[in-house]
C-alpha positions in Angstrom: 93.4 151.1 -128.7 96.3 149.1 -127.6 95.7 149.1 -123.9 95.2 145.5 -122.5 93.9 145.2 -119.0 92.0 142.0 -120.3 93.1 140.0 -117.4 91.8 141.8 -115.0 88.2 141.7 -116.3 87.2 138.6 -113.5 89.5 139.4 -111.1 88.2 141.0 -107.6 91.7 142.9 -106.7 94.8 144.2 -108.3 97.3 144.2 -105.8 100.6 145.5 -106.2 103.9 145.9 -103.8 107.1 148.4 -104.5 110.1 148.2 -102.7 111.4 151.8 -101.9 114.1 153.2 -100.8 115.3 156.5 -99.3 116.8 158.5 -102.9 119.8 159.9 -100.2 121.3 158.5 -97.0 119.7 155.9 -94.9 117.1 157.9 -92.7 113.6 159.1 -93.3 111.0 160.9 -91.5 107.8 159.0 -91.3 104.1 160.7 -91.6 103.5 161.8 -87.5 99.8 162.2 -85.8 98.7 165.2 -83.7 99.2 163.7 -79.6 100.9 160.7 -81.3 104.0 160.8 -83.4 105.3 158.3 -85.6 102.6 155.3 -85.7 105.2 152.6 -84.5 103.9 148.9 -84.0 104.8 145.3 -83.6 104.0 142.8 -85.9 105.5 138.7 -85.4 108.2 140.3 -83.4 109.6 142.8 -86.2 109.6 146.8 -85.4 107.0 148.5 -87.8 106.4 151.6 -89.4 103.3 153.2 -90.7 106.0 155.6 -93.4 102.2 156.8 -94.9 99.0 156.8 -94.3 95.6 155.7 -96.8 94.3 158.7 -96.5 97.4 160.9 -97.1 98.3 158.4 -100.5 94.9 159.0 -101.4 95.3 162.7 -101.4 99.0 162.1 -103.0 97.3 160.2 -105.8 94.9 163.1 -106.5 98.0 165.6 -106.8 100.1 164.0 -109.1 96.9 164.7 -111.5 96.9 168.4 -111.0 99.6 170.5 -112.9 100.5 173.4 -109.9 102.0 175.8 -113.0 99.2 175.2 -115.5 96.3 175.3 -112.7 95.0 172.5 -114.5 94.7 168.5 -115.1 98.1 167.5 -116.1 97.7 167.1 -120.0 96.9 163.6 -120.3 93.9 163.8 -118.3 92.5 167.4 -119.7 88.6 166.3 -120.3 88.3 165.0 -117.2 85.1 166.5 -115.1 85.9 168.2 -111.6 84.5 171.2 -109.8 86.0 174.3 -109.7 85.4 176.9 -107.2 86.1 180.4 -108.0 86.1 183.1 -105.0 86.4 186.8 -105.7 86.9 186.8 -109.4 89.6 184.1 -108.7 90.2 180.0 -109.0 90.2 179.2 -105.3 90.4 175.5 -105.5 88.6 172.3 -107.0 87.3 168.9 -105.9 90.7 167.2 -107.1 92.8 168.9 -104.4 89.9 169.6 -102.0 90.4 166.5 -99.3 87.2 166.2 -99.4 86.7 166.3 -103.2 83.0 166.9 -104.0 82.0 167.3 -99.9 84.1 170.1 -99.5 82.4 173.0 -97.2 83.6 175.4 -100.7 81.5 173.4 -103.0 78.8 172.6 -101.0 78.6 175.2 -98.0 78.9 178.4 -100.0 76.1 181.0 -101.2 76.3 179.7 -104.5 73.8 176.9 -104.1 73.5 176.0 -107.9 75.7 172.8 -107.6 74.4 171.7 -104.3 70.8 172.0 -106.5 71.6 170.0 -109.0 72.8 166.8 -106.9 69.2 167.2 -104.9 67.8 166.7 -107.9 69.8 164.2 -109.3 69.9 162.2 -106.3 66.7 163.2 -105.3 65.3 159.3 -105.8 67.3 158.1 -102.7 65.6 160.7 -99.9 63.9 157.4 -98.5 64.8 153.5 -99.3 67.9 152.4 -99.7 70.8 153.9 -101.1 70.9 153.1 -105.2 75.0 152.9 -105.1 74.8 152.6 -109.3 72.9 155.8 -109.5 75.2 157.6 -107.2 78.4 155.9 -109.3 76.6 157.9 -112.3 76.5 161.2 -111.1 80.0 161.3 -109.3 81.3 159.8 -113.0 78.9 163.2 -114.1 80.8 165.9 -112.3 83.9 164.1 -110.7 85.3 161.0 -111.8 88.2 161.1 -109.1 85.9 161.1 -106.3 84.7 157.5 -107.5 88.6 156.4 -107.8 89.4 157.8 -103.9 86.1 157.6 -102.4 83.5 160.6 -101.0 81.0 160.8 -98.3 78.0 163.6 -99.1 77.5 164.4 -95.5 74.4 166.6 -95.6 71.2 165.6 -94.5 69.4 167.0 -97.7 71.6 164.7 -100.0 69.6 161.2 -98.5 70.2 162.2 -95.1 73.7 162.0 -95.1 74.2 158.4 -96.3 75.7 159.1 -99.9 79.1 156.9 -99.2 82.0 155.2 -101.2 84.9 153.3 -100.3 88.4 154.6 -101.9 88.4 151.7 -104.9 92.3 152.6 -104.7 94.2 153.0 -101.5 97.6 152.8 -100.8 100.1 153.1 -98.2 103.7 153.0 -97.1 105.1 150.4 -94.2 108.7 150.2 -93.1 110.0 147.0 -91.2 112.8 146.6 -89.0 112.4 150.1 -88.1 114.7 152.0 -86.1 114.4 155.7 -84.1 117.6 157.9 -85.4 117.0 160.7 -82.3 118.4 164.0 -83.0 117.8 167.5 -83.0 118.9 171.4 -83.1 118.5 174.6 -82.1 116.9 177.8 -83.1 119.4 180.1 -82.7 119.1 184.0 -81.8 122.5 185.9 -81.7 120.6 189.0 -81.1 118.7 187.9 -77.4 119.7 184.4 -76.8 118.1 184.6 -73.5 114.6 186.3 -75.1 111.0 185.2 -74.7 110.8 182.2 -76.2 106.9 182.2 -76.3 107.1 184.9 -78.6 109.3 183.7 -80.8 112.6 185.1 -78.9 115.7 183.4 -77.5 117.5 180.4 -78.4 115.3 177.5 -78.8 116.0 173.7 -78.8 113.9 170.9 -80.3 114.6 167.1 -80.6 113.6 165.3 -83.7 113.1 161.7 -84.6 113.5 160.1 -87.8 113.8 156.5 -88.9 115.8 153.8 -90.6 114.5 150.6 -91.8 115.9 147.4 -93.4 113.1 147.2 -96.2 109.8 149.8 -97.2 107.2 148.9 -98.9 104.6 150.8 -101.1 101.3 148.8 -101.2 98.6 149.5 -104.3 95.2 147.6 -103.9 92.8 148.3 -107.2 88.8 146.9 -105.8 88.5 145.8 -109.4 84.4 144.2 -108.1 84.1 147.5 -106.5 84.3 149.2 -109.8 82.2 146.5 -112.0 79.5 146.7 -109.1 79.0 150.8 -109.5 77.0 149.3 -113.6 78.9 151.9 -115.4 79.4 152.0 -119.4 81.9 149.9 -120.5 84.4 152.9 -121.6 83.6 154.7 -118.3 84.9 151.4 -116.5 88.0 151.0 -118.8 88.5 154.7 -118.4 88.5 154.6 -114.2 90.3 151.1 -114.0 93.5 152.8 -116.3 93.1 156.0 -114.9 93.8 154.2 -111.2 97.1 152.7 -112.7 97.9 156.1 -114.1 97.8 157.3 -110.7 100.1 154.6 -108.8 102.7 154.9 -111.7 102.6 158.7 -111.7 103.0 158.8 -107.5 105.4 156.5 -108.1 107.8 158.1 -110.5 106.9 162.0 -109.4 105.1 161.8 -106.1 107.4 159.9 -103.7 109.0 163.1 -102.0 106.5 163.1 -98.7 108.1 165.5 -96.6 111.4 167.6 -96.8 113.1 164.5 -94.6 111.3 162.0 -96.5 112.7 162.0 -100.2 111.8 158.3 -101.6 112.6 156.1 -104.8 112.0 152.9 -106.0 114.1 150.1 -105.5 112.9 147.6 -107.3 110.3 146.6 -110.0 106.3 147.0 -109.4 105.3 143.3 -107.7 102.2 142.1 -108.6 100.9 140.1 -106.0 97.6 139.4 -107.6 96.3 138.4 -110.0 98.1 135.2 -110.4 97.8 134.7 -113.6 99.8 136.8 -116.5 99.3 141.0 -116.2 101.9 143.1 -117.0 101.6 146.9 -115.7 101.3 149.5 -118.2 104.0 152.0 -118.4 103.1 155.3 -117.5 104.3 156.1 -121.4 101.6 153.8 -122.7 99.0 155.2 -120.0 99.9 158.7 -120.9 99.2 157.7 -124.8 95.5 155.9 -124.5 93.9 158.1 -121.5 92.8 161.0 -123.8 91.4 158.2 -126.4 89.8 156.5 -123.0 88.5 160.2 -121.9 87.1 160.7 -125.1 85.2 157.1 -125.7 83.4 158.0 -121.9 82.7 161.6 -122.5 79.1 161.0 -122.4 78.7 160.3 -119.5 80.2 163.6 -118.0 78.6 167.1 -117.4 78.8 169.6 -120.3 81.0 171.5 -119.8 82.8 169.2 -118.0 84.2 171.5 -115.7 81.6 172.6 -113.1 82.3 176.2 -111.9 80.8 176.7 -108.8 81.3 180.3 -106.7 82.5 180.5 -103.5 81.4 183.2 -101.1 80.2 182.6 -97.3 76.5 181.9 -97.0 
């Protein structure tokens, strides 16, 4: 195995930084909040930007895993376990593109209690006491190791009444500074009854729109490397989530930057690494690609057989 991430084995955070830049034009449309907008801030007298949220990275570093065409892992990470919900004969999702990943009302709320069964039992020894994080870590690793990597909260009072919880080990987000409003806007035309009832969809409609420029963007990584050696796993289960999580920010990075259809981003620079100090180079997602089937096959142990969990989806 040719995979190094020896210095990182004492360190309590990988943190990285990517300059980014818009891949045409100058402007960009920034991730907007229902009764909010664009999360605009000040920081030491400099216009910010939130460009993307931790939880939407989170969800954007859990797709760039999942091959659309396929409806499967992309290929480098086939052996992975996840849950798959089938509905009606047919795939209806899973707990890599479920927001929720293994909480998600179609795994968990269904008729099909089988699943929810099996975590009872498994999990059964925290129903008083406090919560055993390492045995939790165990079973996730069992039936979903992405929901260790981005974090889950079993919100059901049956599953140690409701206080089954993990932190995302890797989160991410996108700032912008010296940000900018470019206002614009349009019209939705209607040549046949410009002057039609526009509640129901009639008439000539316009809209404003704001998008943004900004004198620098910035992708930020942090790994919660203590996070990870705290959960007691096997040693090939630890390599496996720790490259797996670099997979992930090198995959967003070089497929997974286009947010919205006004929001088309690149790199612009190299991958900084702000910590550790000392000597790490990032693997390439060549040399990731390579060594994560050898890494899913050293852990396979520890995951459910089969390692895809079919679970069927009908309302209870």
């Amino acid at each position: 195995m040719s995979l190094n991430l020896s210095a990182l084995a004492s360190q309590p955070r990988l943190l990285l930084e990517v300059p980014l830049k818009p891949l045409q034009g100058s402007r960009f449309q920034p991730t907007g909040f229902p009764d909010l907008g664009a999360a605009t801030y000040e920081h030491n007298q400099v216009n910010m930007l939130l460009v993307e949220s931790a939880q939407s990275m989170a969800n954007r570093l859990e797709a760039v895993c999942w091959d659309e065409a396929a409806d499967d892992l992309v290929a480098p990470l086939r052996g992975l376990p996840y849950v798959k919900v089938v509905s009606d004969g047919k795939i209806a999702t899973n707990s890599i593109l479920e927001s929720h990943r293994i909480n998600s009302p179609y795994i968990l709320e269904g008729a099909d209690k089988s699943f929810f069964d099996k975590l009872k039992t498994e999990l059964g020894a925290m129903a008083t006491g406090r919560v055993d994080l390492k045995l939790l870590a165990n079973v996730l690793l069992k039936y979903d190791a992405n929901a260790l990597v981005h974090g889950v909260f079993l919100a059901k009072k049956e599953l140690a009444g409701g206080r089954l919880r993990l932190p995302r080990m890797l989160s991410a987000f996108i700032e912008a500074e010296n940000a900018n409003v470019v206002a614009s806007g349009g019209v939705k035309k209607d040549e046949v009854d410009p002057s039609g009832d526009t509640k129901k969809g009639f008439g000539h409609v316009p809209f404003h729109r704001d998008e943004f420029t900004a004198g620098k963007i910035t992708a930020f990584f942090n790994l919660d490397l203590a996070q990870l050696r705290g959960y007691g796993l096997p040693k090939e289960a630890e390599t496996l989530l720790a490259a797996l999580s670099l997979y992930k920010i090198q995959k967003v990075l070089r497929d997974g930057l286009r947010l919205r259809t006004a929001c088309d981003l690149e790199p612009a620079g190299a991958v900084v690494i702000k910590r550790p100090e000392e000597s790490f180079t990032l693997p390439s997602i060549a040399e990731l690609e390579k060594e994560l089937p050898v890494l899913i096959k050293a852990a396979s142990s520890s995951f459910a057989n089969p390692v895809v969990t079919e679970v069927k989806y009908t309302k209870a």
